[in-house]
BALOBA-1460 file (C-alpha; in Angstrom, 3 decimals):
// residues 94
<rec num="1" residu="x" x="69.525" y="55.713" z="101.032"/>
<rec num="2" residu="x" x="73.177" y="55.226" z="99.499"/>
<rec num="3" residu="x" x="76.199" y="55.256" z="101.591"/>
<rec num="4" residu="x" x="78.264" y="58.352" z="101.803"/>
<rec num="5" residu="x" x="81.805" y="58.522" z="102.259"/>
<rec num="6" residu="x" x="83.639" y="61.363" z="102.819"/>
<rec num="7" residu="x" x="87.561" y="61.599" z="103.723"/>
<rec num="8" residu="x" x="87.966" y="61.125" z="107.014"/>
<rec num="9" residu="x" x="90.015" y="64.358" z="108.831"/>
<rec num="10" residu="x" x="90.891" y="62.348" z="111.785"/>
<rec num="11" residu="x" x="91.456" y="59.096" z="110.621"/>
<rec num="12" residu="x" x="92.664" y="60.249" z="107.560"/>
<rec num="13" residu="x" x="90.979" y="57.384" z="104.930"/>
<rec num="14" residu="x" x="87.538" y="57.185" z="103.086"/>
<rec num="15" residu="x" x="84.673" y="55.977" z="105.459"/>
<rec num="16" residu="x" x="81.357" y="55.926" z="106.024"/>
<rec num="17" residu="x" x="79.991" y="59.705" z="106.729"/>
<rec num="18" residu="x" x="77.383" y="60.625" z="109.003"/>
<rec num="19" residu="x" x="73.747" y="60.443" z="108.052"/>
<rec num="20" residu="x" x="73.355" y="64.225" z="109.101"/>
<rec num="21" residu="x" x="75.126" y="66.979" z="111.089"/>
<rec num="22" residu="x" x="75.481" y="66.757" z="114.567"/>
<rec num="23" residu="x" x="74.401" y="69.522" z="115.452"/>
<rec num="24" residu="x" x="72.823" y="73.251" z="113.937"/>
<rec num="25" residu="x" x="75.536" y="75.831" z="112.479"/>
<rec num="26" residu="x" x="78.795" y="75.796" z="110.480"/>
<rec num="27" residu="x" x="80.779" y="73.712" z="113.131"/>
<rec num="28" residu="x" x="78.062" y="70.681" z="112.769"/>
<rec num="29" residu="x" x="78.463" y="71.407" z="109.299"/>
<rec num="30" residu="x" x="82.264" y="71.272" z="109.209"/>
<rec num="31" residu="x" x="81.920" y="67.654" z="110.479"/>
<rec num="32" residu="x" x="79.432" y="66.726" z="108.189"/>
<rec num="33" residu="x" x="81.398" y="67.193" z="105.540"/>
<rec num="34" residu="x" x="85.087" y="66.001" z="106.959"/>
<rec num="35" residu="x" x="84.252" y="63.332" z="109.970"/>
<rec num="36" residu="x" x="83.598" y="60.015" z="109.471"/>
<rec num="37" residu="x" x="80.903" y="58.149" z="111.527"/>
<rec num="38" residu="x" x="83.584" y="55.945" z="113.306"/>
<rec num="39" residu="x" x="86.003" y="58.687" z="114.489"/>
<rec num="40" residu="x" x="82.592" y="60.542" z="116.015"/>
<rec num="41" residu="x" x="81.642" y="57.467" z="117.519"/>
<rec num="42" residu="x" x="85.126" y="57.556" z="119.065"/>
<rec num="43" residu="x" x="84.470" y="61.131" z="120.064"/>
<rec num="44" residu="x" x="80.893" y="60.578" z="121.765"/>
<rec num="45" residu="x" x="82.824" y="57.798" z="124.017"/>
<rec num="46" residu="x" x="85.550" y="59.896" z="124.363"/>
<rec num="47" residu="x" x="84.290" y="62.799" z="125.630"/>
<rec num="48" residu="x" x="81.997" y="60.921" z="128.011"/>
<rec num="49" residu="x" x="85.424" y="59.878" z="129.756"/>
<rec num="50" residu="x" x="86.540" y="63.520" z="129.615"/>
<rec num="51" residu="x" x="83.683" y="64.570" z="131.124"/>
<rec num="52" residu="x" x="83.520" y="62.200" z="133.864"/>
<rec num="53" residu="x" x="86.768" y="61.652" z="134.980"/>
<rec num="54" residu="x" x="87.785" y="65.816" z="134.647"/>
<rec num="55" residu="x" x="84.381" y="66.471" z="136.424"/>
<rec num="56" residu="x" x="83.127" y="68.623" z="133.849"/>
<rec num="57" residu="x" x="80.076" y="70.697" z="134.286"/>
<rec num="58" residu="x" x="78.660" y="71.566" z="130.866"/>
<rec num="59" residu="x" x="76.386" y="74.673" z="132.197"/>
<rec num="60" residu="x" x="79.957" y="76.364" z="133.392"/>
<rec num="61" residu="x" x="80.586" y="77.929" z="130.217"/>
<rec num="62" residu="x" x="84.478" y="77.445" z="130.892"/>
<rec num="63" residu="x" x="83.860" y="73.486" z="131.244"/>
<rec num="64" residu="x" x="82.037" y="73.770" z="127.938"/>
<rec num="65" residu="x" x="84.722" y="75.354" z="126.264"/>
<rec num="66" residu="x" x="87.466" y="72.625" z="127.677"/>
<rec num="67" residu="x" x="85.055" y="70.372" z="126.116"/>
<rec num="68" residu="x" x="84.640" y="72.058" z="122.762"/>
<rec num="69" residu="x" x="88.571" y="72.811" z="122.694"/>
<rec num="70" residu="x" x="88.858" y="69.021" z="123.252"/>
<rec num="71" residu="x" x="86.328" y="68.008" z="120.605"/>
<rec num="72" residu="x" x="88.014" y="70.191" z="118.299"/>
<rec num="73" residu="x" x="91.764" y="69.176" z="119.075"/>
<rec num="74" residu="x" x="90.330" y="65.456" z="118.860"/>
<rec num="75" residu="x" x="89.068" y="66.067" z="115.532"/>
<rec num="76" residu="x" x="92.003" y="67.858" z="113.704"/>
<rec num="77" residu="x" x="90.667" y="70.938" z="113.651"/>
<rec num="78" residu="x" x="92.754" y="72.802" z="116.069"/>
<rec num="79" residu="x" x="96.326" y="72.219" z="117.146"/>
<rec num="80" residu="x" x="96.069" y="70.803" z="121.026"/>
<rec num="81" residu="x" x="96.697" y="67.938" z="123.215"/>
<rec num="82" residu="x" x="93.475" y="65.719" z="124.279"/>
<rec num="83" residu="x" x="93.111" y="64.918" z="127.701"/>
<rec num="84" residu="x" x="94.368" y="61.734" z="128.906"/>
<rec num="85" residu="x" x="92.071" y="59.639" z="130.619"/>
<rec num="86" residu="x" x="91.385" y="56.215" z="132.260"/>
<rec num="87" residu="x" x="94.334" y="57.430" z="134.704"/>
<rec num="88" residu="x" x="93.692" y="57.081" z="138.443"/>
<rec num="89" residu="x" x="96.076" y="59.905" z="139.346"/>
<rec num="90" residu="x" x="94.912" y="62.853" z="137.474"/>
<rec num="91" residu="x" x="91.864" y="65.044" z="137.173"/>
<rec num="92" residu="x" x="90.400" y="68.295" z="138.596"/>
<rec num="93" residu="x" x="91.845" y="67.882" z="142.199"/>
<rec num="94" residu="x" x="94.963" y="67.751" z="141.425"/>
């Protein structure tokens, strides 16, 4: 199967796309087409660290929408700061 490179949204260069979308519907679709493999790699570790360390609970639907908000800010596809992490200090019980 040949290589396919798309221009990468987030990282903003031609790279190596994914082989398929990441998941059903027109978002999955919308990455696809505009994320490369290496910034969703850097997502998928991201958001394990967001997750984690902000004590996320994905069947809360309002965790899953800080999540999706995240993904999307991370991305470029929404204006938004992402979550710091790797900080002792901060998180949920603040």
């Amino acid at each position: 199967m040949e290589e396919r490179i798309i221009t990468c949204k987030k990282l903003g260069k031609d790279l190596k796309g994914l082989d398929k979308p990441p998941f059903p519907g027109p978002l999955g679709k919308r990455i696809y087409d505009e994320i490369s493999e290496e910034a969703w790699v850097q997502w998928k570790e991201l958001q394990i660290k967001i997750i984690n360390e902000y004590r996320l609970n994905l069947a809360d639907k309002k965790d899953y929408e800080v999540l999706l908000n995240q993904m999307l800010s991370f991305l470029g596809f929404q204006n938004g700061e992402v979550k710091e992490v790797e900080n002792a200090d901060r998180g949920r019980g603040e």
